[in-house]
N, C-alpha and C positions, 0 to 999 in steps of 0.2 A: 847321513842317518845310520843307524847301527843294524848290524842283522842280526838274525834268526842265530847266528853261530857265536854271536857276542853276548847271546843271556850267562853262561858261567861266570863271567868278570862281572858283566852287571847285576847280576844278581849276590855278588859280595859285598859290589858299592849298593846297590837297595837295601840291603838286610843292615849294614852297619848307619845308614839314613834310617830304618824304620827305628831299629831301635837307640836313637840318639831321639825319639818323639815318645812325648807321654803315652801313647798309644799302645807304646810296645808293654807296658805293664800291665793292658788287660787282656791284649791278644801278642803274645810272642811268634815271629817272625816263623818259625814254626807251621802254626797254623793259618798262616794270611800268604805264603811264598808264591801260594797255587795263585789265588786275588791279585797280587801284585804283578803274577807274569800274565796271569789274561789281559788285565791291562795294558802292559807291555806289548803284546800281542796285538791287542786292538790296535794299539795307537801304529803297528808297523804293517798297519795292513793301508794298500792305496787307498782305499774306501776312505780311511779318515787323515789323508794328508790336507796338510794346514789344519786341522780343525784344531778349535779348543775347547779344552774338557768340561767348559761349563754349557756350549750349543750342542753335545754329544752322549753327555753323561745317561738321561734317560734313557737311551738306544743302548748304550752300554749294560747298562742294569739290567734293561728286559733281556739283552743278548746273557749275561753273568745266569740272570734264573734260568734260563734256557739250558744253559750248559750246565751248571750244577743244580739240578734240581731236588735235589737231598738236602741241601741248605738252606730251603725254604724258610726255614724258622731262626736264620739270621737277619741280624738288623744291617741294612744296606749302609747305616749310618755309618760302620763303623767297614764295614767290609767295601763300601765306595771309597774309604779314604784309602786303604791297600790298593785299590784298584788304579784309582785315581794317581798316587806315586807313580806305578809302572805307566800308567796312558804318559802322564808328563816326564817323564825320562825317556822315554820314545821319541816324544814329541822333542825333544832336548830342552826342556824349560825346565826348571827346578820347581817340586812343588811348595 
């Protein structure tokens, strides 16, 4: 599994995966980088080894508002799929 000291690589190969997805036309990598390393983050934490992002995601989301809670007034829809990348590249799956 990858550590804590391997986000700068991963996060070149995340950012050129976000934006090779239609996604990246309404929210640029930019503004999701923070999203996509919580995820990241989560998924390298023991707590969620083996897990997969579909038996985890609500715990995830409540943990996301918890930690940014000035983002209240985003749609998880779009901010879970950022998240969701980084959880499964941790996890080593491809999302």
């Amino acid at each position: 599994m990858t550590q804590e000291s391997d986000w700068p690589y991963i996060s070149r190969q995340l950012r050129d995966e976000w934006e090779s997805t239609p996604l990246s036309h309404a929210r640029p990598w930019e503004e999701i980088e923070d999203d996509v390393r919580f995820g990241w983050e989560q998924a390298m934490s023991p707590e969620f080894e083996g897990a997969q992002w579909e038996d985890v995601e609500d715990l995830i989301q409540s943990r996301w508002e918890d930690s940014f809670p000035h983002r209240d007034f985003e749609d998880w829809r779009m901010v879970g799929e950022a998240v969701r990348l980084g959880f499964n590249r941790a996890r080593g799956r491809v999302a």
